[in-house]
Structure formats: structure tokens, C-alpha cells
VOBA-1610 file (N, C-alpha, C; in pm, whole numbers, padded with zeros to 5 digits, always signed):
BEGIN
Unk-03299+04594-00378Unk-03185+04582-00286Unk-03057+04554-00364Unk-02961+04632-00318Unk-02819+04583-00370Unk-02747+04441-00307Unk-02703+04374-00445Unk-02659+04243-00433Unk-02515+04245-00414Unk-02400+04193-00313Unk-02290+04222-00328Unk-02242+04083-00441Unk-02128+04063-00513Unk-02075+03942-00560Unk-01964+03940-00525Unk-01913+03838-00440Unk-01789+03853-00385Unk-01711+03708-00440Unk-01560+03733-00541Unk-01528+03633-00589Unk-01448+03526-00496Unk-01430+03444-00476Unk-01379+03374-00326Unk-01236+03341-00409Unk-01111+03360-00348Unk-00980+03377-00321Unk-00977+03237-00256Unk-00856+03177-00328Unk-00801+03083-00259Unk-00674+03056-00211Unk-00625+03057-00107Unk-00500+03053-00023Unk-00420+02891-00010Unk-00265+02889-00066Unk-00182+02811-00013Unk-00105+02789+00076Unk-00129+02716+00189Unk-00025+02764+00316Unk+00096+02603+00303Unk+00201+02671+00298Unk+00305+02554+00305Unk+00331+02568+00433Unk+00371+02456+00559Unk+00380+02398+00693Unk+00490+02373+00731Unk+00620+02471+00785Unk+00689+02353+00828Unk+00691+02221+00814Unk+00802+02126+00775Unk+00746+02003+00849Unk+00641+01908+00717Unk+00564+01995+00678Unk+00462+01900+00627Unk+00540+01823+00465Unk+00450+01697+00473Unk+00539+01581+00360Unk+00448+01617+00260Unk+00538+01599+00126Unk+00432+01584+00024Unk+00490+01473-00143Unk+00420+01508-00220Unk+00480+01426-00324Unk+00451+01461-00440Unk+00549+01502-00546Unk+00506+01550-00685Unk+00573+01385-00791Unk+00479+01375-00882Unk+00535+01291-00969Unk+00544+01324-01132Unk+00597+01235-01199Unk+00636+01235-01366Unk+00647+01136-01422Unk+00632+01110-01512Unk+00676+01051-01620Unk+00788+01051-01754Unk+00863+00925-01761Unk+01010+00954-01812Unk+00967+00847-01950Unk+01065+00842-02036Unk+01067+00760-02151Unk+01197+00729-02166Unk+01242+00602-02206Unk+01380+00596-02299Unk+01512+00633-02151Unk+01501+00623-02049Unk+01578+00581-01958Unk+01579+00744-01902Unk+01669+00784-01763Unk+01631+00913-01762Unk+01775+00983-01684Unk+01814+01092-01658Unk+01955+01176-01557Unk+01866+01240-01513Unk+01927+01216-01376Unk+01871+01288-01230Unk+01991+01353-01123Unk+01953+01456-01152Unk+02076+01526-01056Unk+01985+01536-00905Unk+02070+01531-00826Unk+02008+01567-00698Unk+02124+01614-00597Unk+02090+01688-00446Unk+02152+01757-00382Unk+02147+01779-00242Unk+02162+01653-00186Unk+02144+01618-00019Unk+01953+01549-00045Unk+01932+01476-00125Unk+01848+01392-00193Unk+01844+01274-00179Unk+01813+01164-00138Unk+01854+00982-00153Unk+01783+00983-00271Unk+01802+00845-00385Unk+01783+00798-00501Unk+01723+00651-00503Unk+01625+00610-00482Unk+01598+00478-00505Unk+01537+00438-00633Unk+01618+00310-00727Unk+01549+00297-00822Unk+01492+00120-00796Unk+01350+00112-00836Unk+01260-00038-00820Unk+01188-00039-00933Unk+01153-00177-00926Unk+01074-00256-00982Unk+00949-00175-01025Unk+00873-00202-01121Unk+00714-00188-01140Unk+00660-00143-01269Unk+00540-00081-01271Unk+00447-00134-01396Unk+00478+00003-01486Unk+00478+00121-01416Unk+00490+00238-01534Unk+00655+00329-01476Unk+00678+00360-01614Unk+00816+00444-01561Unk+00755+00574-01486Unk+00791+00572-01374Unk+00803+00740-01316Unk+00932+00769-01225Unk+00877+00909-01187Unk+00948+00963-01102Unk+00921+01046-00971Unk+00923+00993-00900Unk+00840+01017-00782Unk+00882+01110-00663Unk+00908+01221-00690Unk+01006+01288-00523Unk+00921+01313-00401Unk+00912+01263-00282Unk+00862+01299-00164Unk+00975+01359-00023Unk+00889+01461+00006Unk+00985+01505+00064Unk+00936+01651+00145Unk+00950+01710+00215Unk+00897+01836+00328Unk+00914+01984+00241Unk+00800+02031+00196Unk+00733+02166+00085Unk+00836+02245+00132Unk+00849+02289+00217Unk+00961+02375+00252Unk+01097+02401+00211Unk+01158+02263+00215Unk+01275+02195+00199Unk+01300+02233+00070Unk+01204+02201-00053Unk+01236+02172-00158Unk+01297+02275-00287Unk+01354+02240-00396Unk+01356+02267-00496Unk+01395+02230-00607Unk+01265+02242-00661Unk+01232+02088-00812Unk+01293+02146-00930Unk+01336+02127-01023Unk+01353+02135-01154Unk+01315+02025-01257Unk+01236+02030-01281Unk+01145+01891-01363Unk+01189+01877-01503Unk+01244+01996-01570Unk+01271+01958-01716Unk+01173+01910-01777Unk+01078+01904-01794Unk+00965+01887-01867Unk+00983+01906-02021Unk+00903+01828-02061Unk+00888+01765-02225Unk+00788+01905-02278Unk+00858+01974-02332Unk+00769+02137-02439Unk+00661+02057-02469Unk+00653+01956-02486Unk+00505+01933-02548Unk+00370+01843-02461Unk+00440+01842-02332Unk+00405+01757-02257Unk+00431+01744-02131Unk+00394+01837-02044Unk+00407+01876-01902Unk+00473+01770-01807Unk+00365+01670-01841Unk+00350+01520-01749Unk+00443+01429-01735Unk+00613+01482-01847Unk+00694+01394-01909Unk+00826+01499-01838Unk+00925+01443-01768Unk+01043+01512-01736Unk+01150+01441-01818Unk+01251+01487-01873Unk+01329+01473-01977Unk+01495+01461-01882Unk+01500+01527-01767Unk+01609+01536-01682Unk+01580+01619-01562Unk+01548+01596-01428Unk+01482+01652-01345Unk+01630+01705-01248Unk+01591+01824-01161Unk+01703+01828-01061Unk+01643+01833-00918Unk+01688+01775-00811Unk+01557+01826-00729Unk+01736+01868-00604Unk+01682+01902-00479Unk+01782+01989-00411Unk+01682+02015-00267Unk+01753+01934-00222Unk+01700+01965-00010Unk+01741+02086+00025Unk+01660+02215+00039Unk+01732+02280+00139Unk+01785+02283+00269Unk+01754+02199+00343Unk+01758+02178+00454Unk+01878+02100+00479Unk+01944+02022+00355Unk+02047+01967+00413Unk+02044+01829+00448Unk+02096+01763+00511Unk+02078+01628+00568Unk+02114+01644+00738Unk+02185+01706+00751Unk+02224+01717+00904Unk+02140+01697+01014Unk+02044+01675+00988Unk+01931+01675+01102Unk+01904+01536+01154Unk+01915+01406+01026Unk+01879+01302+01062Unk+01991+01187+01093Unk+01972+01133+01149Unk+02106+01036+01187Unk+02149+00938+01120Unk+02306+00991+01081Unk+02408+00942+00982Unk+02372+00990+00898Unk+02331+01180+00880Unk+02333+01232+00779Unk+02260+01193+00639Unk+02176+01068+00709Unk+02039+01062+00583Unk+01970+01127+00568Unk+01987+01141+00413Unk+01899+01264+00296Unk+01739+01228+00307Unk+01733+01102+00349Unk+01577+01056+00266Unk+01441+01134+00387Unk+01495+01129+00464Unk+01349+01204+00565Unk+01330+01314+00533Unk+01436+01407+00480Unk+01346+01565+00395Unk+01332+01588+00273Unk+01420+01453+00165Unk+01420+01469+00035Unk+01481+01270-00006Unk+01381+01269-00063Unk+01363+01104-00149Unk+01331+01095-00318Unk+01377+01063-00336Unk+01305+01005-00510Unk+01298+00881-00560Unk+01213+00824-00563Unk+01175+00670-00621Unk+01195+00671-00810Unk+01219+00602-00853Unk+01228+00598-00998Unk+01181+00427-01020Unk+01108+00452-01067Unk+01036+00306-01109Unk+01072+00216-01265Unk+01117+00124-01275Unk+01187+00116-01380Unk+01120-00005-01450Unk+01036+00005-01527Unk+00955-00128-01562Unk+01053-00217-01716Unk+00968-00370-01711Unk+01030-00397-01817Unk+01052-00326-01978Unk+00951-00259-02006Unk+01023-00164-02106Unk+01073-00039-02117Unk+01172-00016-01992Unk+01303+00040-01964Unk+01401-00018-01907Unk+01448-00214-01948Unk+01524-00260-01878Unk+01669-00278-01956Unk+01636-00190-02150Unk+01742-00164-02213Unk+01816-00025-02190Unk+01715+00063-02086Unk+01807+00244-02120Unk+01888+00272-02028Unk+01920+00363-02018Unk+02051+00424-01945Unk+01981+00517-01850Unk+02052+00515-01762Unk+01995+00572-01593Unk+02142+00693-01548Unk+02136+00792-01562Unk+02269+00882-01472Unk+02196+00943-01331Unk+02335+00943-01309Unk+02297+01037-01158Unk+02390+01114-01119Unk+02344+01217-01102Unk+02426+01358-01104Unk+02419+01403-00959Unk+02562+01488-00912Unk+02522+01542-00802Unk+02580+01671-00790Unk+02491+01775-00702Unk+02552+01924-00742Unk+02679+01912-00646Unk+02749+01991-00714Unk+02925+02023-00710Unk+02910+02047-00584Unk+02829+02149-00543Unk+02837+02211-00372Unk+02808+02129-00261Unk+02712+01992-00295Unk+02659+01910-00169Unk+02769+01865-00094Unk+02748+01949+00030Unk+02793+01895+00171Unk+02824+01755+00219Unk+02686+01679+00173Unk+02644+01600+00235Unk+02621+01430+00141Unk+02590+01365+00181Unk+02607+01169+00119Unk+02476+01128+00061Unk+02423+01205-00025Unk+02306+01156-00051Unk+02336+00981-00117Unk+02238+00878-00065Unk+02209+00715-00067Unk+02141+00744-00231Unk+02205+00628-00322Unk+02192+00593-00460Unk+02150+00427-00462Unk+02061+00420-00472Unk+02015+00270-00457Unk+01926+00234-00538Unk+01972+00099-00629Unk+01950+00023-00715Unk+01880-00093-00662Unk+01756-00102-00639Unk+01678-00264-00588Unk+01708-00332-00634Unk+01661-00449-00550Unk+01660-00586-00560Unk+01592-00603-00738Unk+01572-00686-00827Unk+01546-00773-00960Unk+01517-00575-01048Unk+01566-00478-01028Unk+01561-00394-01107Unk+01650-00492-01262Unk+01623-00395-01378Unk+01682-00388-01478Unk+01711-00316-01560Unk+01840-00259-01594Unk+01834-00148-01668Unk+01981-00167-01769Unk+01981-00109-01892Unk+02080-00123-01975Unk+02209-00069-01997Unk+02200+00065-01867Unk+02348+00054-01854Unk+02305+00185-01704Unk+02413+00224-01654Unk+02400+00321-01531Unk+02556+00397-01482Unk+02514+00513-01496Unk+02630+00630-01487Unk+02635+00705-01364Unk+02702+00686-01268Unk+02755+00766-01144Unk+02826+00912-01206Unk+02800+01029-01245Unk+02855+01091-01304Unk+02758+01158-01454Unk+02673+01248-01350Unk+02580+01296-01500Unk+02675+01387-01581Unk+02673+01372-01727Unk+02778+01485-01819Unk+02937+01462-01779Unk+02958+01327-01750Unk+03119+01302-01720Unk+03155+01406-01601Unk+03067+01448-01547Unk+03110+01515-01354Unk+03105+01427-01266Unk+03235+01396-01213Unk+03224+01368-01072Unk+03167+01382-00978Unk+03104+01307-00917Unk+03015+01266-00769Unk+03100+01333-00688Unk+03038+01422-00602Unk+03173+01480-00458Unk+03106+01422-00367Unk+02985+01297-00286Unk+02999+01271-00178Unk+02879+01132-00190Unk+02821+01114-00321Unk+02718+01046-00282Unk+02781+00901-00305Unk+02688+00823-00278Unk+02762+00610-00257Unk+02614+00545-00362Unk+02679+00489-00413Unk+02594+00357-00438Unk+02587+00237-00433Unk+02396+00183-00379Unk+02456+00012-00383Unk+02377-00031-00416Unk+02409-00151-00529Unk+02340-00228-00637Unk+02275-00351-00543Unk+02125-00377-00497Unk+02071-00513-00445Unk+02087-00612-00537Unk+02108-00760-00440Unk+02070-00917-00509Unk+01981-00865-00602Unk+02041-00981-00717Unk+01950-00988-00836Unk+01922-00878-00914Unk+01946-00777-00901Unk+01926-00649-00982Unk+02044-00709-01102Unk+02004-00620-01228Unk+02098-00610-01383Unk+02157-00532-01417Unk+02276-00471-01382Unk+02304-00332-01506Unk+02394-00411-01619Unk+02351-00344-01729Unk+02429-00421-01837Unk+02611-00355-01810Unk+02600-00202-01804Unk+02694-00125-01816Unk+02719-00066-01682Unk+02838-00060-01639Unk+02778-00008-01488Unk+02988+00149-01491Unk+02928+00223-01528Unk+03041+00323-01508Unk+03001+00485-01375Unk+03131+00492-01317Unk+03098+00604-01253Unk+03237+00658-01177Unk+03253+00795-01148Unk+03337+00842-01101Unk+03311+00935-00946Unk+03366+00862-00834Unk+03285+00921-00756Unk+03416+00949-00651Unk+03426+01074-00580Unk+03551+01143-00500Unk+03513+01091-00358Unk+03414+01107-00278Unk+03415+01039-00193Unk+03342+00939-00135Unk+03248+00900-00240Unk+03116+00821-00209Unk+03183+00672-00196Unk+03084+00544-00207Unk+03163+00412-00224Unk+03042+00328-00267Unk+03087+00229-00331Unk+03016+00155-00411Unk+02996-00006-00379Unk+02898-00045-00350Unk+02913-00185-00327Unk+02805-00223-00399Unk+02819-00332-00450Unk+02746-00442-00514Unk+02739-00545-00463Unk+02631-00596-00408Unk+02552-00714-00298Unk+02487-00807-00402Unk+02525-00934-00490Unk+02489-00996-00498Unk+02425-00964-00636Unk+02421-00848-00730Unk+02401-00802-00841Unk+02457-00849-00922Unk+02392-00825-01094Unk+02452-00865-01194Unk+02522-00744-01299Unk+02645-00807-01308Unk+02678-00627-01407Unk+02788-00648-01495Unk+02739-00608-01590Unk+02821-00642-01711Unk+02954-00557-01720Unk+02961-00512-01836Unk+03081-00364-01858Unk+03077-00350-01715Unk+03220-00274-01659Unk+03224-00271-01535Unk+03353-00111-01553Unk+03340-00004-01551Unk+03450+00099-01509Unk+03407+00160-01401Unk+03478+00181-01306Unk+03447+00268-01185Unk+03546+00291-01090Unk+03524+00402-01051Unk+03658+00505-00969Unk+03598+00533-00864Unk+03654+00527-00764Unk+03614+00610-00628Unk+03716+00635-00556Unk+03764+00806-00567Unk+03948+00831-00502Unk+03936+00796-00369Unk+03828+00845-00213Unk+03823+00814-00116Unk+03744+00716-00045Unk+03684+00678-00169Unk+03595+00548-00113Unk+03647+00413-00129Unk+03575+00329-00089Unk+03555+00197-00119Unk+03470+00152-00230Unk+03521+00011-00295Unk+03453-00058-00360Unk+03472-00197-00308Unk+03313-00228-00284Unk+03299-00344-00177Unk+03198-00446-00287Unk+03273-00581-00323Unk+03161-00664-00409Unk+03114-00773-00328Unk+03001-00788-00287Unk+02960-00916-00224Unk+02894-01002-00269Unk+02856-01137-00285Unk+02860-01246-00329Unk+02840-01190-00483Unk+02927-01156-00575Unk+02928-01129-00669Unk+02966-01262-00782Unk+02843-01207-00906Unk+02858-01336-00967Unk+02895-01281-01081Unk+02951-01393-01201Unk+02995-01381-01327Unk+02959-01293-01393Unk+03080-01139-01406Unk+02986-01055-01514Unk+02927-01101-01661Unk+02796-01070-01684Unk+02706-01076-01767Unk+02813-01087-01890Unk+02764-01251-01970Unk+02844-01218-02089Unk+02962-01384-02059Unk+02969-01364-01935Unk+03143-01470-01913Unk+03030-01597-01890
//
């Protein structure tokens, strides 16, 4: 009798709608551009980089380490979808990124970049007892066109510079050394702000 062999095919269906999560690993501090994206950076045990966010929506640029897949060197990630959907124009329900910043990355440098074209306010947020050795609003000396950042109680930046056109910046109770920062249509709001680092 003839035997058929039939090789079995496997199918990816991306879902409307459906959430998911790709991650990485960074070294030596890391620039993250993003594009109707929120930014949260916290506390914890290994450096990564974490984007969650709706398959559809997305598009990653990981920059990956030539010798080492698992390692992103400068990632870009980009909502298609926009922010418009969720109320007050928050990025984080179709596009998020966590960046985990442990104690041995509490000397490197952190940028954050945003593409020239975003519409929209993607949220830049620095937790509560983070630490990091310095932090740039402005990846490659480009101006921010819409995103804000705000530094939580107890967080460290040694260096804290950025140039941002319409975003705004507040610092709640943070510690921050070097201090340059511009924002032409925003605000800069310091609340219970204590002695920069150093005085």
C-alpha cells in the first residue's frame, strides 16, 4: 500500500486587539526612541526591556547586538494606531515599554528619543527609588515634539538634561543633580524638591 507523508505547516494568526510582549536585554545604560509609546523606567533585578502592547499596532526596531540577538543596543518601537483612541490621548493601552534599571545600571545614561512626526504625548516616567547616572530628553541632541516627563519620590538622576517643544516636566519629590532643561510650550513643575545632589 502507498504511504502518504504529509509535512504539517504551521500558521500565525495576529488578532485585532490581541496583547502581547517581546523582551531584551541592555548593558551599560540604553536610547529608546519611541512614537505614540509611554516609557516607564523601575526598579529591579536584571536590566531589560520590555514592550507590551496590541501585534497589530506595532513596530519594533530592536537594534540588536551582531553578536547577540538577546541584547538591544538602541531599540525604536512606534504605535500604529496612534493614541487617539484612549482617554487623554494615552499611549500605554496599545504601546508601553518598561525598562528595568537595576543597581548595576545606577551609574549609565538613559535617552529618550521621539520620532519627529508623533502627533501625539507619549508619558516618560521615571519611578519611585529608580537610579541612574544621568538622563537625556532628546536622543542625538533632537528635540522632543510632544512627549512630558515625570521623575517619582525618591528616584536619582545624577544628570538630568532635555529639550522638549511641547511636552512638560515635573519632578515630584526626586533627586537630581546637574540640572539643564528646556521646554518652549510646556511647563516645568518641581514638587517637594530637595537639595540638588552634591549641595
Amino acid at each position: 500500500p502507498h504511504t502518504s507523508h504529509l509535512t504539517p505547516r504551521w500558521y500565525l494568526y495576529t488578532v485585532e486587539g490581541q496583547i502581547a510582549t517581546d523582551a531584551r536585554s541592555y548593558s551599560g545604560g540604553i536610547s529608546v526612541t519611541v512614537t505614540s509609546c509611554d516609557v516607564t523606567f523601575v526598579t529591579g533585578d536584571e536590566a531589560t526591556v520590555t514592550w507590551t502592547g496590541k501585534n497589530a499596532a506595532k513596530s519594533i526596531d530592536w537594534a540588536e547586538a551582531s553578536n547577540d540577538y538577546s541584547i538591544t543596543t538602541g531599540p525604536s518601537f512606534t504605535n500604529l494606531n496612534g493614541c487617539g483612541g484612549w482617554p487623554r490621548g494615552a499611549c500605554g493601552g496599545d504601546c508601553s515599554v518598561e525598562v528595568v534599571v537595576p543597581p548595576s545600571e545606577a551609574g549609565s545614561k538613559f535617552e529618550i528619543g521621539q520620532g519627529a512626526d508623533d502627533a501625539n504625548s507619549p508619558k516618560i516616567t521615571i519611578g519611585s527609588d529608580v537610579q541612574m547616572g544621568s538622563f537625556v530628553m532628546g536622543y542625538d541632541h533632537t528635540p522632543v515634539p510632544k512627549a512630558g516627563l515625570k521623575i517619582k519620590s525618591n528616584a536619582t538622576v545624577g544628570a538630568l538634561s532635555g529639550y522638549l517643544v511641547g511636552g512638560d516636566l515635573t519632578v515630584d519629590g526626586a533627586h537630581v543633580g546637574d540640572f539643564a532643561f528646556v521646554t518652549e510650550q510646556g511647563i516645568i513643575l518641581l514638587k517637594d524638591y530637595p537639595a540638588p545632589i552634591g549641595d
